[in-house]
N, C-alpha and C positions, 0 to 999 in steps of 0.2 A: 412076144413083146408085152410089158408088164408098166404102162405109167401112171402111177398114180403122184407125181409130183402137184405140190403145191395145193394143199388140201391142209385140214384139221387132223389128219388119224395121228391114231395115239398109242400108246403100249410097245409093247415090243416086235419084233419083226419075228413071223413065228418060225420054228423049226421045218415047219411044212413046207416052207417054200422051196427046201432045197429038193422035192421032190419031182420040181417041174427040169427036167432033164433036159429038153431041147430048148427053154429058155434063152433066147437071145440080147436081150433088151431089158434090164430091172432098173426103173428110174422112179423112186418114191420117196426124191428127197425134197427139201422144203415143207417138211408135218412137222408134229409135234411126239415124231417118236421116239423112243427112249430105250434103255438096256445096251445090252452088245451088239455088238454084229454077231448073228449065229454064226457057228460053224458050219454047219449043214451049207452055206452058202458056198463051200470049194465043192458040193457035188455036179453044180451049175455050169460044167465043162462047155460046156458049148455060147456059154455067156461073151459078150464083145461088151455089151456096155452096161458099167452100173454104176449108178447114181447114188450116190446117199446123202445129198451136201445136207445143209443147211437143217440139222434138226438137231434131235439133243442127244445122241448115242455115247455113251463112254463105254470104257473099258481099252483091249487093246485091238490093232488089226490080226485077224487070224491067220496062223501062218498056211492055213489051206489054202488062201490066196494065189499061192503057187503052181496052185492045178489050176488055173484057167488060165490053159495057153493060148487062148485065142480071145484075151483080152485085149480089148485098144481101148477104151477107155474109162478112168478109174476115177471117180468124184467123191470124194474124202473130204472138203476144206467145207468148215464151219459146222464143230461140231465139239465134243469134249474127250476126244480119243486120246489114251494117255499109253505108255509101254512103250516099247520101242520098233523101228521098222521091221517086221521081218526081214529075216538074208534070203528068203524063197520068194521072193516078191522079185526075183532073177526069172522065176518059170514062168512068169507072162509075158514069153517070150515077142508077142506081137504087141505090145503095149505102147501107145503112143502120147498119151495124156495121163501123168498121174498128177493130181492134186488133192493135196492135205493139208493146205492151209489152214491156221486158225483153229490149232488142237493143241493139245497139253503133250505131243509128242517126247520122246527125251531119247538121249541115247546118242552114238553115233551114226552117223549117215553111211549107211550100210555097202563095203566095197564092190560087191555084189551086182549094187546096179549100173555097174558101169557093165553090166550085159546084154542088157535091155538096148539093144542095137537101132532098134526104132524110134525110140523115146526120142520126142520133138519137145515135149511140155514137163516141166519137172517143176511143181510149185509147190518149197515147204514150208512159206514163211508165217512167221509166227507161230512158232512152237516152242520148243525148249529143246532142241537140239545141242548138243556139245562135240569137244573132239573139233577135228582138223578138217577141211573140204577133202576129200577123197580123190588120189591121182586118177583113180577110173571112172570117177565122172567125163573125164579126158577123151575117152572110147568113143562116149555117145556121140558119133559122127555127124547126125541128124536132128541134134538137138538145135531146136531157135528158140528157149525161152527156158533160163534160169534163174529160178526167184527162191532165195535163199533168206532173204531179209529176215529181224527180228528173231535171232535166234543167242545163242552163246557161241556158237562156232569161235574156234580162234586158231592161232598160227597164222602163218604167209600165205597169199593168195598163192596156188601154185603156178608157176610159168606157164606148165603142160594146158590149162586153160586155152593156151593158144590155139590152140589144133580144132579146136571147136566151131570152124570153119564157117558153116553154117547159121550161127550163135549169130541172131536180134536184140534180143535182151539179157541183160544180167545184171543182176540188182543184188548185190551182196551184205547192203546196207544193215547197220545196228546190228552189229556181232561186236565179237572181242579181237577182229584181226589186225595182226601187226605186219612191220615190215615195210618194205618200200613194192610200188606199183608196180610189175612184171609184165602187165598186160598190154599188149601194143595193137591199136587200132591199125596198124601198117599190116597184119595177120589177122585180124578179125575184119574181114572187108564188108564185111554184110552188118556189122553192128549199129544199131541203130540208138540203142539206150545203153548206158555206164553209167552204176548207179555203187557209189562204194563209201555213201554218205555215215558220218555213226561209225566211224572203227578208231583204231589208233594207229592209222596207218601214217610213215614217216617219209622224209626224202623229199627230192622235187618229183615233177612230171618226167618222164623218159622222153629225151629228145626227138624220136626217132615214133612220139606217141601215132600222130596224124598224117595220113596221106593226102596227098592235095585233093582227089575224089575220092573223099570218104563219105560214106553215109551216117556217119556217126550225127545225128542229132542231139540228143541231150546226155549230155557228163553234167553227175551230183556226186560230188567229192567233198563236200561239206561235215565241217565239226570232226577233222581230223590233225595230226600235225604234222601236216604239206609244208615244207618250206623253200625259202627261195624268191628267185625274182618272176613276173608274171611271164607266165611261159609263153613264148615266143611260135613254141611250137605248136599252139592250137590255135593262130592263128593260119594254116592249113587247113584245119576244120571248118572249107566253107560253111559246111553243109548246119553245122553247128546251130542249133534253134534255142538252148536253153544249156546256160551255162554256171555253173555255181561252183564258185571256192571260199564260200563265206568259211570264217569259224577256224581258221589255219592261223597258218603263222609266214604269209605271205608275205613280201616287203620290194620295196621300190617304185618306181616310176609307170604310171598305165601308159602302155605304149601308144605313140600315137598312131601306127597303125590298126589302130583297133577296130575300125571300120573296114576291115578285108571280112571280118565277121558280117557281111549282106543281112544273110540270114538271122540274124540272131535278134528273139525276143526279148528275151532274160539276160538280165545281166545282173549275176548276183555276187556282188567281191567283199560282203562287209563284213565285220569282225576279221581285220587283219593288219599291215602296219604298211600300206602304201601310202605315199608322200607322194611331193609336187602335183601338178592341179589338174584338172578335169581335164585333158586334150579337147581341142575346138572338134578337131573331126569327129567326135562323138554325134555329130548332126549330122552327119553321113549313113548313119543306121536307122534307115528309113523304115525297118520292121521293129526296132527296137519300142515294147511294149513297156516292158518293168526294169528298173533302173534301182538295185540296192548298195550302195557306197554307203551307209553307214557305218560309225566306229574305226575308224582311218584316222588317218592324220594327212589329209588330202587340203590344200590350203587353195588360194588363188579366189578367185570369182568365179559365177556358174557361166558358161561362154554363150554368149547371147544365141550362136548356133542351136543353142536348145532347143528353139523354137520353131529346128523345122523339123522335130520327130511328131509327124501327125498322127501317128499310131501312140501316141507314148499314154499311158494311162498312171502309173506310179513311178514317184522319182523320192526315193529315201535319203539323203545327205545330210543326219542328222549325226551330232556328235563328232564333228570334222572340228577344222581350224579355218575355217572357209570365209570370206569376206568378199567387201563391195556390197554393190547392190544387187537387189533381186531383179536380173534381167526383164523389163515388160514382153519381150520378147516372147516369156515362157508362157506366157497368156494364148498365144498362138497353139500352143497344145492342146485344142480343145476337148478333145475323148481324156483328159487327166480327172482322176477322182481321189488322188491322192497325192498330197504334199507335206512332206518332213522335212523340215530345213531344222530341226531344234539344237540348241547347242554348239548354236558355230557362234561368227561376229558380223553376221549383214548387217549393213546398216541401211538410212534410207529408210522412204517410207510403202507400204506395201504397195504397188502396182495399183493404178488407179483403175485399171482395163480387167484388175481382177471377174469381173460380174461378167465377163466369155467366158469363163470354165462353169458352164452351167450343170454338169455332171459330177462336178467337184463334192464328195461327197468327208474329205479330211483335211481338213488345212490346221498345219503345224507349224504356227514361227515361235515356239516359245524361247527363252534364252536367248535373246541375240540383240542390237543393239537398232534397232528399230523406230521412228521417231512418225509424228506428226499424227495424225487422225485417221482410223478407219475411212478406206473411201466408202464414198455410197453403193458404189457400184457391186460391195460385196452381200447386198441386202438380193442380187440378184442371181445369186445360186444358190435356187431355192433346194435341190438335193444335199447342201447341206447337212450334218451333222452333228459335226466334231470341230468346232473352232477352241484352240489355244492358243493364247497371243500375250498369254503372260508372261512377266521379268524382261520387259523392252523399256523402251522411253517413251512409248503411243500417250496421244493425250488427244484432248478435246471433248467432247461428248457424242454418246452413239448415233448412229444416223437414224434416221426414221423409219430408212428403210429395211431396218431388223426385223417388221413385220410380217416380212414374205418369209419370212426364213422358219415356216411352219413345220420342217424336218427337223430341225435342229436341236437336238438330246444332249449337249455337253456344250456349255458355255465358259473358257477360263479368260480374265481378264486380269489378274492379281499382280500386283507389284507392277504396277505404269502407273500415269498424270492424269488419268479419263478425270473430268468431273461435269458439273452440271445436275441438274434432275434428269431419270432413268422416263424414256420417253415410254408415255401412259399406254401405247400402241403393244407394249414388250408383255402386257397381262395375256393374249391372244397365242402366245407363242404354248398351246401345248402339250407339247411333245417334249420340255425339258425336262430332264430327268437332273442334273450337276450343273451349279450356279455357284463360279466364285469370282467374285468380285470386290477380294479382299485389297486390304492397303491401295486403294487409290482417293481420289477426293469427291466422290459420289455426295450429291446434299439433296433433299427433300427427300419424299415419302418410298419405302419401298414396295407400295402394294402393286406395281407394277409386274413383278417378281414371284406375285403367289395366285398366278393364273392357272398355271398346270398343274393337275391333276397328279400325274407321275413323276413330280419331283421327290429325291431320295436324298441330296444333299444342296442345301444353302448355306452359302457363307460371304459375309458382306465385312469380315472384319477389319477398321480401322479407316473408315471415310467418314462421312460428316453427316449419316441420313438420320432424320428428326422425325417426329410425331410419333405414334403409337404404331404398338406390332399388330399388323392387319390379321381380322380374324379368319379372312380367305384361306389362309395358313390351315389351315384345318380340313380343306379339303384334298390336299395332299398328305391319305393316311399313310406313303410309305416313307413318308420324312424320317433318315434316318440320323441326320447329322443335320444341325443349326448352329451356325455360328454371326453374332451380330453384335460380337463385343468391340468395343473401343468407338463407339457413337455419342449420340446426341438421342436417344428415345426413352422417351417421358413417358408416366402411366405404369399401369401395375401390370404384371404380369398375368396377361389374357386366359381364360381358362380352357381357352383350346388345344393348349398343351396337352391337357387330359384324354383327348381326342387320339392323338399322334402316339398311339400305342406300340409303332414301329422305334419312336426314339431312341437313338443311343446315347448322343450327345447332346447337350443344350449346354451354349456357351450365351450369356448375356451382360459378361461384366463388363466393366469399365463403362457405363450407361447414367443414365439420372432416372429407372426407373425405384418405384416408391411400390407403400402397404406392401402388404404381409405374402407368404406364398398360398397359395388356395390349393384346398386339400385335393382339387380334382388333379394336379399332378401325381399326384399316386399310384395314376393307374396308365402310368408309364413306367410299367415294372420291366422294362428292358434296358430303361435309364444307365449308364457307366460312365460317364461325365454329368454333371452337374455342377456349372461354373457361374456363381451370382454373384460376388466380390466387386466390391467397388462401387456399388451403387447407393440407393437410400433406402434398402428395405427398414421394416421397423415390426417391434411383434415378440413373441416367444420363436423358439424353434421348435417346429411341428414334429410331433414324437413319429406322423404316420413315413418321415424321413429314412425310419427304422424298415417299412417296409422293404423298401429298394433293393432289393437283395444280388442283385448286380453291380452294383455303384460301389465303379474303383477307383474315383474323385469325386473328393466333395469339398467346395471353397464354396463357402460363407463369409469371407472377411472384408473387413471395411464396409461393415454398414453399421445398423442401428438395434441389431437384436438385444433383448436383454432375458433375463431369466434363466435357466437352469440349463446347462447338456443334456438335451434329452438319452436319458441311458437305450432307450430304442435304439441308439446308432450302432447299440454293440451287437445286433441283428445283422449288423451289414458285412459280415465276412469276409467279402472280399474285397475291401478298402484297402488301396494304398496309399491314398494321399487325404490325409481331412485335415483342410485348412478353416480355422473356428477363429483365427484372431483379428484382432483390432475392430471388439463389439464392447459390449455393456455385458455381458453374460455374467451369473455371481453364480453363489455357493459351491460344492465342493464339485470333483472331477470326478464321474459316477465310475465305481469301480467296472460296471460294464465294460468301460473301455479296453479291460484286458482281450474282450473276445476277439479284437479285431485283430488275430495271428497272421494278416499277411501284410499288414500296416509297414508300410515304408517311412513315412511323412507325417509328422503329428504335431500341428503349431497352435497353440491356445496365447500365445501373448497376447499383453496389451485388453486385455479383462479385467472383470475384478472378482475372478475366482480365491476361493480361499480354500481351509483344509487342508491337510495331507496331500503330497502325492499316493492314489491306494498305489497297493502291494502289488495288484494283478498288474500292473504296467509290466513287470517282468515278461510276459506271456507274448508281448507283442515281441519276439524276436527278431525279428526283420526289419526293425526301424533304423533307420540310418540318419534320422535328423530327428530331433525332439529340443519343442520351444515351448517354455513356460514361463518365459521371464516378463517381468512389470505386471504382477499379481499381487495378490496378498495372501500368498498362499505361507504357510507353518509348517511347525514343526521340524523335525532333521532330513536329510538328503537320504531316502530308503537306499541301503546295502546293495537292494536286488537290481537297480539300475546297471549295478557292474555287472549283470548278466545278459546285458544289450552290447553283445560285440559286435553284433553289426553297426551298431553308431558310426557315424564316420563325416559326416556334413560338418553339425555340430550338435552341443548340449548347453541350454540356454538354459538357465534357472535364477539368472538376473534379477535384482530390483525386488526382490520378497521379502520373507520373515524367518527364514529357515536360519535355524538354531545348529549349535552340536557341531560334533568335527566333521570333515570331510571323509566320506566312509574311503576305506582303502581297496574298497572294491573297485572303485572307479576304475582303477590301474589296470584290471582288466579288456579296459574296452581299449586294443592296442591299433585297432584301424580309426579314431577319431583324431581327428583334423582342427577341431576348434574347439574350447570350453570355459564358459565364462558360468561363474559364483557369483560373480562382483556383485555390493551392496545388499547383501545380508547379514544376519549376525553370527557368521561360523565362528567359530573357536577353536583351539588347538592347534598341535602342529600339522600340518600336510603331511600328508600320508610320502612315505617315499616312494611306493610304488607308483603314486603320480610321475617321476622323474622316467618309468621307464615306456610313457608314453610318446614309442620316436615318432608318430606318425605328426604328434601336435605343433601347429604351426602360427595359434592364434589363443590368446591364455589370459584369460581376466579371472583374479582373484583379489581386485581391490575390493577394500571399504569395507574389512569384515573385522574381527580382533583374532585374526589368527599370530601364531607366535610361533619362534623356533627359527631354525636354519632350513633356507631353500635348498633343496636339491639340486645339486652342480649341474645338472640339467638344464635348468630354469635359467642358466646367465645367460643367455641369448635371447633373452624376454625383456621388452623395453622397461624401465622402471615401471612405468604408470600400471603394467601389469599387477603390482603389490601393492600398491599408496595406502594409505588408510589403515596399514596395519602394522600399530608403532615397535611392535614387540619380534618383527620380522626380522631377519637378517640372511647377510649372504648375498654374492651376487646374483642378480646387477644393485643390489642395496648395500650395505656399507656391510662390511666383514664383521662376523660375532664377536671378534674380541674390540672393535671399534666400537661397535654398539654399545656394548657392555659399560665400558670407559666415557663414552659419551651420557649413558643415560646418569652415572654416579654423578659426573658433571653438573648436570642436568637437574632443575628442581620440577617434580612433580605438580601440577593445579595445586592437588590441595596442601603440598608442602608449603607451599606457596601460600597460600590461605591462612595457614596455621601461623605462617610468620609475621605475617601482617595482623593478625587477632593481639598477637603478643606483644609486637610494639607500640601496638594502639594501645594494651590495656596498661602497659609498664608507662606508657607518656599521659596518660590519664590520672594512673596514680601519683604522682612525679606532680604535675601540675593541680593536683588536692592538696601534697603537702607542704610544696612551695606557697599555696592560697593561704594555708593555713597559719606557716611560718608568717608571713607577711599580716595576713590579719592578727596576728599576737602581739607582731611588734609593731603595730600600727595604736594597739589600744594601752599599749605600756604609754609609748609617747603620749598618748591622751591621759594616763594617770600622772602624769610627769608634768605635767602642764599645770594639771587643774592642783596639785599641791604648790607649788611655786606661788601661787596666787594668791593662796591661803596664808603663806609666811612673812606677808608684811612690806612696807614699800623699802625702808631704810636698808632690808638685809638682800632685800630684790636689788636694790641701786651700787650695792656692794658687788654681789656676785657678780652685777651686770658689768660694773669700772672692771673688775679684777680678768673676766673671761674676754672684754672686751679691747683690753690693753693688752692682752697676754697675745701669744705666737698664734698666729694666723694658721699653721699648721697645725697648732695643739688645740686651736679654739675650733676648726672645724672637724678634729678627729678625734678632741676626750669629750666634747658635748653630751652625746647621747649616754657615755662612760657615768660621767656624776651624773647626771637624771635620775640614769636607771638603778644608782645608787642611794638613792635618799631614799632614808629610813619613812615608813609610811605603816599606821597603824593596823590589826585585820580589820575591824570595821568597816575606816579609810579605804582598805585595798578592796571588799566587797562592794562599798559606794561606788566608789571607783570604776571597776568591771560593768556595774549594770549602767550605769552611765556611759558606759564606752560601746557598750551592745547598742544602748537605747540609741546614742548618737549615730552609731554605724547604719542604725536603721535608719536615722534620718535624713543621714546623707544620702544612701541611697537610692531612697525615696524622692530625693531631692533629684538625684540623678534622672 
C-alpha cells in the first residue's frame, strides 16, 4: 500500500514504480503531478486500487491497463487525459469503480466494456466523448451509477438500457441525443435519479413512465423538445422530490391533482406554454420548497392557499399573464427568500405584513400594475438585497424605515409617482452597490445617496432633485455609471469627477449647471459617454477632451462654449456620436476631424463656424447622419461627401454660403433618407443622379439659383421643396415648356427698370419742349402788344371798331393771326425779346 494523496509532489510518476510487484494499493492523487501515466504501471498485476484523481497528467490511458485483473478500483476524473478509452480496459476483469471524469477524453465508448460484469460505477462525464451509447453497456448487470453527462454522444437513448435493473443513477445530460424517451421507471425499479437535461430529445413522457411505488426521486428532463400536455403519468411518482421540465415545449392546463406529488420540493415547469391558473391545491404540497412557473402564459390570481407551504423558500411567476392582488396570505411563507412576480398585471398595493418574511433576501414586482406607497413594514427585512419595484404606479415617499435595510445592494425604483425629499437616514445604507431612481418626482438634495462606499451605478434621471452634486460622490471609487440628467442642479461641475477613475458614463444634461469643465476630468480616461448638453456651461472647449481615448459619445450642445473645435478630438478614435451643436463655436472645421473613422453621428449646427468643409471628412466612413447647417460656412459642396454611403438619417448643409453646383456625387449615397441644400447659393442644374436616390423621403433644395428640369423623380416632393429657384422647372413646378412661355410673358426687375428710365426721360423731354414752345409764344404776344401801342390811338380805334364788329368766331380765332403778322423792324424785334425776357423775369419773380 502506496498513499501519498493530497500533498505538493510534482514531476512525473517514475518508471520505477512499476517495479513494486506485490503492490496493492497506489493512491497519489490530489499533487501536482504531471506527464503520462508510465506504462510500467500494467506490471502492478496484483494492484486492486489506483488513484490518480485530481492532478495534472495528460497524454492517453495506457492500454496495459488490461493486465490488472484484479482491479476494482480505477480514479482517473480530474485531470487532462486526452486519446481515447482503450478496448483492453475489458481485462480488469474485477473492476467495480471506474471514473474519468473531467478529461479531454475523445472517441467512442469502447463496446468492450460491456464485459466488465462487476462494474457498479461508470463515470465519464465531461469529456469529449462521441459516437452512440453502446448496446453493451446493457450487460453491466450490477451497475448503479451511470454518469455520462457533458459529452457529444448522440443518437437515441437505447431501450436495452432497461435491463439495467439495478441502475440508481443515470445522468445522460448535455450530449447531442435525439429521439423520443424509451426508458420506463416501471423497469428500473431501483432508480432513484433521471437526469436527460441538455439533449434534443423529442415526444411526450411514456404513459406507462411511473409506477405507483417507485423510487424514482428526481427527473431533470429540462432544455429539451418534450411536448404535449402535463403528464398525468408522473403523477404516480409519489416518491418524486425534484421535478423539472422547464425549457420544452410543454402546454396546457397544471393539473389539479398536483398535490398527489406529497413529496415534492421542486417544482420546476417554466419556459413552456401552459395556460389557465395556478390550481388552489397547490397548498397542499406541504414539502414544496421551490416553485419555478416562469415564462408561461398561466393567468388567474395567486390562490391565497399559498400561504400554507411553510417550507416554500422561492416562488418564480414572473413573465405570466397573471392578475389580482398579491395575496397577504403569501406573507405566511416565512422561510421565502425569494420573490419574482415581474412581468404579469398585479395590481393593488404591496402586502402591508410584507416585514414577516424576514429572510427575504429578493423581492421582484417590477412591471406590473401596482399602486399606493411602500409599506413600512418592508424597512423590516433586514436580509434584504435586491428590491425592484420599478414600472408600477407606487407613489408617496420612502419610509423611514429603509434604514434597517443595511444588506441591501440593488435598489430599482424608476418609472412610478415616489416623490418627496430622499429621507437623510438612506446616506447609512452601505452596502448599495445600483441606485436607480430614475423618472419619478424625487425634489431636494441627493446627498442621501452618496453614503456607500460600493456604489457602481447611480441614476436619478428625470425628477426634480436641486442644489449641487455632493462631493461624498467621490468616495465611491467604483462609480461606474452616473446618470442625473433632466433635474434642477445648479453649480459647476465638482472636480471629484477626477476622482472616479472607474467612470464609464457621466450623464448631466438637461440641468442649470454653469462655468467651464475642470481639467481634472481627464483623468477619467475610461470615460465612453460624456453627456453635458443642455445646460449653461460657458468657456473654450478643453483640447485635454482629445485625451479620452475611449469616448464613444460626446454631447456638448446647447450651451454657451465658443472658440475653436478643438482638433484634439481627432485623438478620440473611437467616437461615434459627437454632438457640438447649438454653441457659439467659430472658425473653421479642423481637418482632424477625418481621424475619427468609427464616427456614426457628426452634428455642428446652429454655430458660427466658417470655411470649407475639409476634405478628410470623406475618411469618416461610417457616418450615417451629418449636420452642418445654419453656419456660415463657404465655398462648394466637396465631391468626396458622395463617398459617405453610409449616410442615411440625414445630410444637412442648410442655411450657409456654399457656392457652385450640386456635386453628382451625392447620388451615390443610395441609403440616405433625408437631404436638405436649402438657403445657399447653389447654382446649376441638379445633377440627375440625385433622381436615383429611392431611399429619399425628405428633400429641401429651396432658395438657391439652381436652374434646369427636375428629375421625374422629384414629383412626389411638395413644392416648397424647390421655391426660391426662379429658373427651375418640372414637377411638382410648372412644366419646361410652361416656364418657358411664362417667363417671355413675363418682365424681368430690370426690364422693368429700363422701361421706366425711358418713359420718365421721353415725358421729361416732351414737357422742355412744350415749356419751350409755350414760352415763345408767350413773349411773341408780348412783342405784339408793345407795337400796337406805339401805332397811335386813331389807327388803335380803328382796328379795335373793325375786329370788334367783326364775327365773334373770326375775332376770337384770326386775333393772334394779324398780331403775329405785323410787320416789326430788327431792332424793334431785338427791343422787343429783351423786354420780353426781362418781363418773364419779372413776373416770375413776382410769382
Amino acid at each position: 500500500m502506496l498513499l501519498l494523496f493530497t500533498n505538493y509532489l510534482s514531476g512525473k510518476i517514475p518508471a520505477e514504480i512499476g517495479l513494486l510487484k506485490k503492490l496493492q494499493v497506489l493512491q497519489i492523487g490530489n499533487n501536482l503531478l504531471a506527464g503520462e501515466i508510465t506504462p510500467t504501471i500494467s506490471n502492478l498485476t496484483e494492484l486492486r486500487v489506483l488513484a490518480l484523481s485530481y492532478s495534472q497528467l495528460n497524454g492517453s490511458i495506457p492500454s496495459g491497463i488490461g493486465n490488472l485483473k484484479h482491479l476494482i478500483f480505477l480514479d482517473l476524473q480530474n485531470n487532462s487525459l486526452s486519446g481515447l478509452i482503450p478496448e483492453e480496459i475489458h481485462g480488469c476483469e474485477e473492476l467495480e469503480k471506474f471514473a474519468a471524469s473531467n478529461n479531454q477524453l475523445q472517441g467512442d465508448i469502447p463496446s468492450s466494456m460491456g464485459l466488465l460484469k462487476s462494474l457498479k460505477i461508470l463515470n465519464l462525464a465531461n469529456n469529449s466523448l462521441s459516437g452512440s451509447i453502446p448496446v453493451a453497456l446493457s450487460r453491466l448487470s450490477n451497475l448503479t451509477y451511470l454518469n455520462l453527462l457533458g459529452n457529444e454522444l448522440s443518437g437515441e437513448i437505447p431501450s436495452e438500457l432497461n435491463q439495467l435493473v439495478q441502475l440508481e443513477t443515470l445522468d445522460l445530460s448535455e450530449n447531442n441525443l435525439s429521439g423520443t424517451i424509451s426508458l420506463l421507471n416501471s423497469q428500473l425499479n431501483n432508480l432513484e435519479s433521471l437526469v436527460l437535461s441538455n439533449n434534443a430529445l423529442t415526444g411526450s413522457i411514456p404513459g406507462k413512465f411511473c409506477l405507483r411505488n417507485s423510487n424514482l426521486q428526481q427527473l431533470l428532463l429540462a432544455r429539451n423538445k418534450l411536448s404535449g400536455k402535463f403528464p398525468l403519468e408522473l403523477l404516480n411518482c409519489s416518491s418524486l422530490q425534484q421535478l423539472d421540465l422547464s425549457d420544452n415545449r410543454f402546454e396546457g392546463e397544471l393539473p389539479s391533482l398536483l398535490d398527489k406529488l406529497q413529496n415534492l420540493k421542486d417544482l420546476v415547469l417554466n419556459n413552456n406554454s401552459f395556460i389557465g391558473t395556478l390550481p388552489r391545491e397547490i397548498g397542499n404540497m406541504s414539502n414544496l420548497e421551490f416553485i419555478s412557473l416562469f415564462d408561461n402564459l398561466i393567468t388567474g390570481e395567486i390562490p391565497m392557499e399559498i400561504g400554507k407551504l411553510q417550507m416554500l423558500s422561492v416562488i418564480y411567476l414572473y413573465d405570466n399573464q397573471m392578475s389580482g392582488h398579491i395575496p397577504i396570505e403569501l406573507t405566511n411563507c416565512t422561510n421565502l427568500t425569494a420573490i419574482d412576480f415581474f412581468g404579469n398585471r398585479f395590481t393593488g398595493s404591496i402586502p402591508e405584513t410584507i416585514g414577516r418574511l424576514k429572510n427575504l433576501f429578493l423581492l421582484h414586482l417590477r412591471q406590473n400594475y401596482l399602486s399606493g406607497p411602500i409599506p413600512p413594514s418592508l424597512g423590516y427585512c433586514k436580509r434584504l438585497q435586491l428590491l425592484a419595484l420599478a414600472d408600477n404606479k407606487l407613489s408617496g415617499s420612502l419610509p423611514p424605515t429603509f434604514r434597517f435595510l443595511s444588506e441591501l445592494s440593488l435598489i430599482t425604483l424608476y418609472n412610478n409617482s415616489f416623490e418627496g425629499p430622499l429621507p437623510t437616514s438612506l446616506f447609512l445604507l452601505k452596502s448599495l452597490k445600483i441606485i436607480n431612481f430614475s423618472h419619478n418626482r424625487f425634489n431636494g438634495t441627493i446627498f442621501p445617496l452618496s453614503g456607500s462606499n460600493a456604489l457602481t451605478v447611480l441614476d436619478l434621471t428625470n425628477n426634480s432633485f436641486s442644489g449641487s452634486i455632493p462631493s461624498t460622490l467621490a468616495m465611491s471609487r467604483n462609480l461606474s455609471r452616473i446618470r442625473l440628467a433632466q433635474n434642477h442642479l445648479i453649480g459647476n461641475i465638482s472636480t471629484i469627477f477626477g476622482q472616479l477613475t472607474e467612470l464609464k458614463l457621466l450623464d448631466l444634461s438637461f440641468n442649470d449647471l454653469s462655468a467651464g469643465l475642470p481639467p481634472e476630468l481627464s483623468s477619467s480616461r475610461k470615460l465612453e459617454h460624456l453627456l453635458l448638453n443642455n445646460n449653461q456651461f460657458t468657456g473654450t472647449m478643453p483640447p485635454w477632451l482629445g485625451s479620452l481615448q475611449e469616448l464613444g459619445e460626446l454631447d456638448l450642445s446647447s450651451n454657451q462654449f465658443y472658440g475653436t473645435v478643438p482638433a484634439e478630438l481627432g485623438n478620440c478614435s473611437r467616437l461615434l456620436k459627437l454632438y457640438l451643436h447649438s454653441n457659439n463655436l467659430s472658425g473653421e472645421i479642423p481637418p482632424e476631424i477625418g481621424n475619427l473613422t468609427s464616427l456614426n453621428v457628426l452634428a455642428l449646427q446652429r454655430n458660427n463656424l466658417s470655411g470649407s468643409i475639409p476634405s478628410t471628412i470623406q475618411q469618416c466612413k461610417k457616418l450615417y447622419e451629418l449636420r452642418f447647417s445654419e453656419n456660415f460656412l463657404t465655398g462648394s459642396i466637396p465631391s468626396e461627401l458622395g463617398s459617405l454611403t453610409e449616410l442615411q438619417v440625414i445630410l444637412d448643409l442648410s442655411k450657409n454660403h456654399f457656392i457652385g453646383e450640386i456635386p453628382s456625387s451625392l447620388g451615390n449615397l443610395v441609403k440616405l433618407e433625408r437631404l436638405n441644400l436649402s438657403s445657399n447659393q447653389l447654382q446649376g442644374e441638379i445633377p440627375s443622379s440625385l433622381g436615383e436616390l429611392t431611399s429619399l423621403h425628405m428633400l429641401n433644395l429651396s432658395n438657391n439659383h439652381l436652374q434646369g428640369q427636375l428629375p421625374s423623380t422629384f414629383s412626389g416632393f411638395p413644392l416648397s421643396s424647390f421655391l426660391g429657384n426662379d429658373k427651375l422647372c418640372g414637377p411638382p413646378l410648372l412644366s419646361c415648356s410652361e416656364s418657358l412661355g411664362q417667363r417671355k410673358k413675363e418682365l424681368s426687375n430690370s426690364e422693368v427698370v429700363g422701361i421706366i428710365v425711358v418713359i420718365v426721360f421721353i415725358s421729361t423731354v416732351i414737357c422742355l419742349v412744350m415749356l419751350y414752345i409755350m414760352l415763345r409764344i408767350w413773349c411773341k404776344w408780348r412783342e405784339v402788344s408793345i407795337s400796337s401801342a406805339d401805332s397811335g390811338g386813331t389807327e388803335k380805334k380803328r382796328e379795335e371798331g373793325k375786329w370788334v364788329y367783326g364775327d365773334e368766331k373770326r375775332r376770337k380765332g384770326e386775333y393772334w393771326k394779324v398780331n403775329s403778322l405785323s410787320p416789326v423792324s430788327s431792332q424793334d424785334k431785338r427791343s422787343s425779346g429783351i423786354a420780353c425776357i426781362f418781363q418773364l423775369k419779372m413776373d416770375s419773380e413776382a410769382m
